[in-house]
N, CA, C and O atoms as a MOPAC input file, in Angstrom:
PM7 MOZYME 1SCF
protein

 N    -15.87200 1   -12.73900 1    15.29800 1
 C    -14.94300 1   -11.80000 1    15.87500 1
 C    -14.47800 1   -10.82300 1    14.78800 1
 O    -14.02700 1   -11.24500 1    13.72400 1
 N    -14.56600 1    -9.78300 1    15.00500 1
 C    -13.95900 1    -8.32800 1    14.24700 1
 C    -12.45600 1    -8.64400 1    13.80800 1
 O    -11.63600 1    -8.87300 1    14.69700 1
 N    -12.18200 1    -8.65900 1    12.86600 1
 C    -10.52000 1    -8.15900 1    12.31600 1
 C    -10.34400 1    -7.22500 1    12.89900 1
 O    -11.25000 1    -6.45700 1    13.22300 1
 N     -8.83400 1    -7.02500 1    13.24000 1
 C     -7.63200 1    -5.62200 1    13.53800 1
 C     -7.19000 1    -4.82100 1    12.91300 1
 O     -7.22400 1    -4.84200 1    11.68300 1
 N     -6.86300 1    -4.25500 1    13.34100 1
 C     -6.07500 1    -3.84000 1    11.60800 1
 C     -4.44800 1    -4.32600 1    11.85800 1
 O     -3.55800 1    -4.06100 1    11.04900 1
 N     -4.30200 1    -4.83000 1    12.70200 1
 C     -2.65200 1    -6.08600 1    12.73100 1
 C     -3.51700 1    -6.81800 1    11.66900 1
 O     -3.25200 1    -6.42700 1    10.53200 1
 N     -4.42600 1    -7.71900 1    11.72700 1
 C     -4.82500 1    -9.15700 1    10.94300 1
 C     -4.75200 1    -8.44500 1     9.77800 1
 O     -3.66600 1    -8.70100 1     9.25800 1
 N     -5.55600 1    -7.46500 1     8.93700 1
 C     -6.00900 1    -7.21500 1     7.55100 1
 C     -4.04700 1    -6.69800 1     7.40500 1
 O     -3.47600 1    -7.35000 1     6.53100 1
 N     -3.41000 1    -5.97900 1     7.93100 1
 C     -1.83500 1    -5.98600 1     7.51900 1
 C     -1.44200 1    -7.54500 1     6.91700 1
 O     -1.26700 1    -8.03800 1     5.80200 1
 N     -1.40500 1    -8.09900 1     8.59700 1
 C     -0.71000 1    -9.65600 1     8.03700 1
 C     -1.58100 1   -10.19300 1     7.13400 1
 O     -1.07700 1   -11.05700 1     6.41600 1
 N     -2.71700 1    -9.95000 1     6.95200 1
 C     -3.64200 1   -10.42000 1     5.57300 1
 C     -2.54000 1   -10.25100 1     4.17800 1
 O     -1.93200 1   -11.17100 1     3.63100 1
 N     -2.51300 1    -8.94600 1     3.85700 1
 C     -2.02000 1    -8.09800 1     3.39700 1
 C     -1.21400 1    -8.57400 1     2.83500 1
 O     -1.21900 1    -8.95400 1     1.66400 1
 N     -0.29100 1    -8.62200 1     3.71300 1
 C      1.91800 1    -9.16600 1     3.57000 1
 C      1.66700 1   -11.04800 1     2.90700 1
 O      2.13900 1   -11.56000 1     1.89200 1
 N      0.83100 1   -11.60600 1     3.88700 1
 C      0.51300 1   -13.05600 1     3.77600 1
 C      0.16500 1   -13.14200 1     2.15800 1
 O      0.84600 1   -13.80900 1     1.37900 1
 N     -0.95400 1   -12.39900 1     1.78300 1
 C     -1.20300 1   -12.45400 1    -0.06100 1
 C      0.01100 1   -12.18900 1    -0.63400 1
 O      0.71800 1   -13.11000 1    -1.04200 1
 N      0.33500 1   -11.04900 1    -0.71200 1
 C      2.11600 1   -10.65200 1    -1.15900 1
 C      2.88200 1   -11.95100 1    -1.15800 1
 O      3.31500 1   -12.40400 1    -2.21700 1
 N      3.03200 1   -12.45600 1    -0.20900 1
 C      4.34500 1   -13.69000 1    -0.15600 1
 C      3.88100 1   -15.02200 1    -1.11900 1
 O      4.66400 1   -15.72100 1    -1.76300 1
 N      2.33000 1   -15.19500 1    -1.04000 1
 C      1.94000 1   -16.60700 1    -1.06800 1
 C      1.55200 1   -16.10800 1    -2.89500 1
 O      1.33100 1   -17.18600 1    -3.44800 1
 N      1.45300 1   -15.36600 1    -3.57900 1
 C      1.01300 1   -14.74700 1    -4.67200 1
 C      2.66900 1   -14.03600 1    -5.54700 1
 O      2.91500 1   -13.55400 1    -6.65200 1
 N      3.20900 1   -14.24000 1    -4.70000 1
 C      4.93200 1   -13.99000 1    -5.21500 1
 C      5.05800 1   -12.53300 1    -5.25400 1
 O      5.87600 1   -12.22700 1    -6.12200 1
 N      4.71500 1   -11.82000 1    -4.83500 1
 C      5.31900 1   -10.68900 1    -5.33900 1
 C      6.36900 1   -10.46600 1    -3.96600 1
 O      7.37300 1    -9.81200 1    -4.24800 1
 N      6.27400 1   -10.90300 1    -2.58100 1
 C      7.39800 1   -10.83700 1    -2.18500 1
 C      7.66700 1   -12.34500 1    -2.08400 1
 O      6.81100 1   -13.14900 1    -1.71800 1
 N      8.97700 1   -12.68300 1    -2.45200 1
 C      9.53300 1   -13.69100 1    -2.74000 1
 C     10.81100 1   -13.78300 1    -1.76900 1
 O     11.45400 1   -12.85300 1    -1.28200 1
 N     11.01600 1   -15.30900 1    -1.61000 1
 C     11.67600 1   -16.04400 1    -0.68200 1
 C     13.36200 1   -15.33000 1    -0.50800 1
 O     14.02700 1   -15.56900 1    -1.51600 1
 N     14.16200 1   -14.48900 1     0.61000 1
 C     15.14000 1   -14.15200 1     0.19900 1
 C     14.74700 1   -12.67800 1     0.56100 1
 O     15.22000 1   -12.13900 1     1.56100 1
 N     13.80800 1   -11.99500 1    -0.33600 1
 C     13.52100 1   -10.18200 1     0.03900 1
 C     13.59600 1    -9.97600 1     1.30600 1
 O     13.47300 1   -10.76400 1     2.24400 1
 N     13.86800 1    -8.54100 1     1.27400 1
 C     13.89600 1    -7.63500 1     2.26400 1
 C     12.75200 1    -7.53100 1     2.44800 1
 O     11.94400 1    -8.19500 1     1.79800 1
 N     12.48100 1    -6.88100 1     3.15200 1
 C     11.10200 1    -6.08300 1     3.35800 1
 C     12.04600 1    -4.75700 1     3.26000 1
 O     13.20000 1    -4.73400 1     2.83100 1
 N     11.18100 1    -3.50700 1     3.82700 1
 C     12.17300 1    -1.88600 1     3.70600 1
 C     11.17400 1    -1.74600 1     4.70300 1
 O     10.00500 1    -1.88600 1     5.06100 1
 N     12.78900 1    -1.24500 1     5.02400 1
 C     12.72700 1    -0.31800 1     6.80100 1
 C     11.15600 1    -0.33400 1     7.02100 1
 O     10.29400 1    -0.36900 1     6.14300 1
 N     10.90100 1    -0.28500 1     9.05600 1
 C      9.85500 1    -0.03700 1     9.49700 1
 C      8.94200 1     0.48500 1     8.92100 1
 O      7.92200 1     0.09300 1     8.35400 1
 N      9.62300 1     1.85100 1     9.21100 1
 C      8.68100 1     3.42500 1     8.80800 1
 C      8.50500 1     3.13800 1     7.05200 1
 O      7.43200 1     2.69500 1     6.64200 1
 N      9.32500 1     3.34800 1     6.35700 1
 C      8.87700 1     3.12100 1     4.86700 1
 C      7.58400 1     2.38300 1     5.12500 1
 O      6.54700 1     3.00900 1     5.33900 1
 N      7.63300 1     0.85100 1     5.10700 1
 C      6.51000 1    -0.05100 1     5.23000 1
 C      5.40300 1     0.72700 1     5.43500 1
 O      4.51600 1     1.12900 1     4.68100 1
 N      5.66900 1     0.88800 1     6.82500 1
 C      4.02700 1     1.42500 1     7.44200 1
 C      3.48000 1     2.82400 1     6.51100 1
 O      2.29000 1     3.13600 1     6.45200 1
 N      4.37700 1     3.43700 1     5.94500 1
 C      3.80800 1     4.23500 1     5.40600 1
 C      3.25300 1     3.75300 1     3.73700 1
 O      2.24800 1     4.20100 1     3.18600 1
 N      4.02100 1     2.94000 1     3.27600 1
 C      3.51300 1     2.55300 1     1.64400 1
 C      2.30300 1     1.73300 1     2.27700 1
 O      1.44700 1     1.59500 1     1.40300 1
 N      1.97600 1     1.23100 1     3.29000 1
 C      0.87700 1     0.45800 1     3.59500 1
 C     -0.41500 1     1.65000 1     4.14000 1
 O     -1.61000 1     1.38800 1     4.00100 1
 N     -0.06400 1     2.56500 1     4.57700 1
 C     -1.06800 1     3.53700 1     5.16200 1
 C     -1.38400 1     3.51200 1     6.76500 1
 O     -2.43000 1     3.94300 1     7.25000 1
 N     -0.18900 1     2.87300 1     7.58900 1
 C     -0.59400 1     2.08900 1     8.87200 1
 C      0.57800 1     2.37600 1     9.82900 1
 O      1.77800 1     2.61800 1     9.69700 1
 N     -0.40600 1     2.22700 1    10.98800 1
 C      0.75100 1     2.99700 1    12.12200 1
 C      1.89800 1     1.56900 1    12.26300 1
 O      1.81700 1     0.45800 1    11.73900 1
 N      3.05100 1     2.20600 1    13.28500 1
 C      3.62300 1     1.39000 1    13.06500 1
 C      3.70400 1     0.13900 1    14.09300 1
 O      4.27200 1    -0.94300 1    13.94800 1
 N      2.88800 1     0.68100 1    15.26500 1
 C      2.50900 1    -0.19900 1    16.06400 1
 C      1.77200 1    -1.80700 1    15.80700 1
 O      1.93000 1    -2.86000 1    16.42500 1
 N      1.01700 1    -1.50100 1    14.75900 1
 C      0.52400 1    -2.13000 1    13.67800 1
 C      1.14300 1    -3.26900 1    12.93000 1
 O      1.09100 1    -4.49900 1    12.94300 1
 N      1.72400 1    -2.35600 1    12.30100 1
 C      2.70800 1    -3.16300 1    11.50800 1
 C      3.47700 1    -4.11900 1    12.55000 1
 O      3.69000 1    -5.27400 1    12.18100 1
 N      3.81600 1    -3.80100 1    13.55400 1
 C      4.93800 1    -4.45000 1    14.22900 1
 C      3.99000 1    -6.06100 1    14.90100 1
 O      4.40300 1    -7.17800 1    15.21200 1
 N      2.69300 1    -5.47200 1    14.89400 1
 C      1.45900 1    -6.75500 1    15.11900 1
 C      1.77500 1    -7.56500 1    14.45600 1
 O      2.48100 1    -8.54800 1    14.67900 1
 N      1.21000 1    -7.17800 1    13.44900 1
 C      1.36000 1    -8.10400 1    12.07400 1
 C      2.35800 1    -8.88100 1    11.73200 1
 O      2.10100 1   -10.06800 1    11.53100 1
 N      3.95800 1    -8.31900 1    11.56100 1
 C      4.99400 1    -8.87500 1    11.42000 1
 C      5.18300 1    -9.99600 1    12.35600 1
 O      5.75300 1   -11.02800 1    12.00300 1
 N      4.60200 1    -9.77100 1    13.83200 1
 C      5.22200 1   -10.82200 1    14.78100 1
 C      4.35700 1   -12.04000 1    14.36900 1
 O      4.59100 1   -13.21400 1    14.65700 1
 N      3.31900 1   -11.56000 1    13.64700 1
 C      2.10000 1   -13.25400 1    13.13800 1
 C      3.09900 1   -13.75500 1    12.19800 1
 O      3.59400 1   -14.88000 1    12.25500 1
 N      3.40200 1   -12.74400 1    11.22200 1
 C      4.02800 1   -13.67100 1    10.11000 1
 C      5.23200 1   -14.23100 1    10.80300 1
 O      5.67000 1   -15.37300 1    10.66100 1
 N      5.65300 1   -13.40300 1    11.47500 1
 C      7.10800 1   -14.50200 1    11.81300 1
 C      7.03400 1   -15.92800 1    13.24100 1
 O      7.80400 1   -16.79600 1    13.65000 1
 N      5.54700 1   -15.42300 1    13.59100 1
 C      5.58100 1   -16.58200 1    14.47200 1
 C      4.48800 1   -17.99800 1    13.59200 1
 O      3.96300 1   -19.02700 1    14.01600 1
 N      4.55300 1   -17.37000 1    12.31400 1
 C      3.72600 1   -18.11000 1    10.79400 1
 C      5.61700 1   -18.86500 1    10.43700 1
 O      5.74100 1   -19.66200 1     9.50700 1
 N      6.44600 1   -18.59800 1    11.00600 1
 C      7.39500 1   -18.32600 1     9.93500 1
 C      7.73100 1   -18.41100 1     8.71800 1
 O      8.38600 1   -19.26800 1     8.12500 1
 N      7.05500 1   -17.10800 1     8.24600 1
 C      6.91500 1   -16.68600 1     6.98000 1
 C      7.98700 1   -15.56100 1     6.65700 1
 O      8.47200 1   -15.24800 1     5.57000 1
 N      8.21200 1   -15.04500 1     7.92700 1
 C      9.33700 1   -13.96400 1     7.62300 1
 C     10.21400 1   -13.96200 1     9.09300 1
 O      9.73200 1   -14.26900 1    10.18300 1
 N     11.32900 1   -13.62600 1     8.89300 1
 C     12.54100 1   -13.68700 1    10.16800 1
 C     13.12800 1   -12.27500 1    10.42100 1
 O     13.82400 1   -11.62800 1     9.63900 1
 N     12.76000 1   -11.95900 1    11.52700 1
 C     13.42700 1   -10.75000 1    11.47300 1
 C     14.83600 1   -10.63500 1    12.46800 1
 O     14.88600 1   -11.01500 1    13.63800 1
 N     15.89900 1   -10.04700 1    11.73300 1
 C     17.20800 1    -9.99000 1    12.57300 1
 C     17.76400 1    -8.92400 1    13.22900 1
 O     18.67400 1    -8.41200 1    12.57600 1
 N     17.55000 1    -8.41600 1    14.26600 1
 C     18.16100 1    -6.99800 1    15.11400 1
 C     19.25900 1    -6.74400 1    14.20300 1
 O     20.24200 1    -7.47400 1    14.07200 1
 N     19.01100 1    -5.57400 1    13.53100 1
 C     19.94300 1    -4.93100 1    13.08500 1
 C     20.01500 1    -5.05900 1    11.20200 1
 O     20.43800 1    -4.16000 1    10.47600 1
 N     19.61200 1    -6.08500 1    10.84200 1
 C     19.51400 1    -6.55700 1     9.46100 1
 C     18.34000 1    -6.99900 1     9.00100 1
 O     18.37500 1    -8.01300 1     8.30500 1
 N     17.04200 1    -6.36000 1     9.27000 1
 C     15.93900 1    -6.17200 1     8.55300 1
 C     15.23700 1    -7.71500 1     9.23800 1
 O     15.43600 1    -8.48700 1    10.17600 1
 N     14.01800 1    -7.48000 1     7.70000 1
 C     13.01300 1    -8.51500 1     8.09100 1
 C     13.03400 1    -9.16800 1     6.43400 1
 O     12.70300 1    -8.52700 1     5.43600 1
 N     13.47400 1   -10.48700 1     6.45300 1
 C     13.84300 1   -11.46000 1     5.33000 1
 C     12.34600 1   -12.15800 1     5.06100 1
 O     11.49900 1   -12.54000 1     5.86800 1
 N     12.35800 1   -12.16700 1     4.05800 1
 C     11.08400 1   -13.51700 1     3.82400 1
 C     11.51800 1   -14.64900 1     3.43800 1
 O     12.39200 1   -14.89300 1     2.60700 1
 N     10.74300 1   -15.50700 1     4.20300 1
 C     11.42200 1   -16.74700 1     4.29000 1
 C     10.50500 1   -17.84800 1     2.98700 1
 O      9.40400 1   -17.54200 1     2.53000 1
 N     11.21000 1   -18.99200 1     2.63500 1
 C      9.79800 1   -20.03900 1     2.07700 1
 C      9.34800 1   -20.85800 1     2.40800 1
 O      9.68600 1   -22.03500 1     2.53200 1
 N      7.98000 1   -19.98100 1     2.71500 1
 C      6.86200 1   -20.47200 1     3.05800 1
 C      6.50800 1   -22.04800 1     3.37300 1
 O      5.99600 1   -22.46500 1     4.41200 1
 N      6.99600 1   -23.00800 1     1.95200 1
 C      6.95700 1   -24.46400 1     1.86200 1
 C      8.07700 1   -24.95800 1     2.69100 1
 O      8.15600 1   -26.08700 1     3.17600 1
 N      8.72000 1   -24.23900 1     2.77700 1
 C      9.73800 1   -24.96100 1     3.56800 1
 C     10.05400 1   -24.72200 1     5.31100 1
 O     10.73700 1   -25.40900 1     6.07100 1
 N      9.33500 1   -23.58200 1     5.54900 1
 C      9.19500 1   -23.11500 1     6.80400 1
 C      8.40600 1   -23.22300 1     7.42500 1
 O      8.46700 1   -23.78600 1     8.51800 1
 N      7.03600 1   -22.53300 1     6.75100 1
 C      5.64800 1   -22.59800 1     7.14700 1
 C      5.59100 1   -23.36600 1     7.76000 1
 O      6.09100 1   -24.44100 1     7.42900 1
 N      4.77300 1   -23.16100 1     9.30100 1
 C      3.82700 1   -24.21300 1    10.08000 1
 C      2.57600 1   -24.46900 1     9.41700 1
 O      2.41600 1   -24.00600 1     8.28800 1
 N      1.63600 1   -25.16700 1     9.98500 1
 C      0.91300 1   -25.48600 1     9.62700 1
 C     -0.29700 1   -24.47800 1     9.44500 1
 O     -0.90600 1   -24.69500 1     8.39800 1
 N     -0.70500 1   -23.62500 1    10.06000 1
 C     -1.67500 1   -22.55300 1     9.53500 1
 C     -1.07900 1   -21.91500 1     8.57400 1
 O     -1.90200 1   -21.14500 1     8.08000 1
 N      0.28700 1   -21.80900 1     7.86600 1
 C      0.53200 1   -21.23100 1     6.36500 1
 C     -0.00400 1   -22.00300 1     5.36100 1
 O     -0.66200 1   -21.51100 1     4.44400 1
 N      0.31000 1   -23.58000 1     5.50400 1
 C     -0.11600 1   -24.17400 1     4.78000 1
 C     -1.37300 1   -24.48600 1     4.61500 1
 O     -1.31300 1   -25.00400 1     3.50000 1
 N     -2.53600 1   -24.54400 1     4.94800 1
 C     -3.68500 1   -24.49100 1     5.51400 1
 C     -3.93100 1   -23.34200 1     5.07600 1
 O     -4.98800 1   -23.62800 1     4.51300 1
 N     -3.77500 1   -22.06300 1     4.84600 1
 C     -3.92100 1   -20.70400 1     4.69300 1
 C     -3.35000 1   -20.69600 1     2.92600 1
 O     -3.96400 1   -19.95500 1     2.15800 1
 N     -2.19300 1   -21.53600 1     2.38000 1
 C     -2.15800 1   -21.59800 1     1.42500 1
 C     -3.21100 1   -22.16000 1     0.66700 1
 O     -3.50500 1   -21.58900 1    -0.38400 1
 N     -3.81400 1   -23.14200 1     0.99500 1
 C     -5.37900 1   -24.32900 1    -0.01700 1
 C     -6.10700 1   -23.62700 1     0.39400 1
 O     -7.23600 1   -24.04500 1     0.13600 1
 N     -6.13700 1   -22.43700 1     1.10100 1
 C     -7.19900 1   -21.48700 1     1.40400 1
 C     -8.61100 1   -22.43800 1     2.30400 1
 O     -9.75600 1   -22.59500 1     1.88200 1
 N     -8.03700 1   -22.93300 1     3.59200 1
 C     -8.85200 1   -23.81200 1     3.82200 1
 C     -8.35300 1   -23.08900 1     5.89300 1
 O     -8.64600 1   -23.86600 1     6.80200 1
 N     -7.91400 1   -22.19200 1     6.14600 1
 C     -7.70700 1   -21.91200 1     7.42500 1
 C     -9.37600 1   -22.07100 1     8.13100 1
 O    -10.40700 1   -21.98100 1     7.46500 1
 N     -9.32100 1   -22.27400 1     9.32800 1
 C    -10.38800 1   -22.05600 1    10.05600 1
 C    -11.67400 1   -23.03200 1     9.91700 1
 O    -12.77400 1   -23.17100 1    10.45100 1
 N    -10.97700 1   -23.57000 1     8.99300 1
 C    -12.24700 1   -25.04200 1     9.03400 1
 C    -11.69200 1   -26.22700 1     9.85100 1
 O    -12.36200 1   -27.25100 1     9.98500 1

């Protein structure tokens, strides 16, 4: 099956979190910022985000952004599985 371009985003964000550069606690920045430092509509983005947060990897709160959460302590089981780099087997 073909990737989306939602999946290669949440690809994307998923390396970021699990590789630290966004770390447990961050913001993310606003919608529009995002989609644009990423190169991606925002329809897109909004794909993506709902994987990671139904990964719960990130929480998002009406009105107060989208938090990243940790991973080890949240993550279901395809994060972790996705962490040993072992998804899909």
């Amino acid at each position: 099956m073909e990737k989306t371009l939602p999946d290669f985003i949440a690809d994307e964000l998923i390396a970021r979190i699990y590789i630290g550069v966004l770390k447990p606690g961050d913001r993310l920045p606003a919608e529009r910022l995002l989609a644009e430092s990423l190169g991606v509509d925002r329809t897109s983005l909004r794909m993506a985000l709902r994987t990671l947060s139904r990964m719960q990897l990130v929480r998002a709160v009406r009105g107060s952004g989208i938090t990243v959460l940790d991973y080890r302590r949240h993550a279901g089981l395809d994060a972790g599985k996705l962490a040993r780099g072992d998804l899909g087997t």
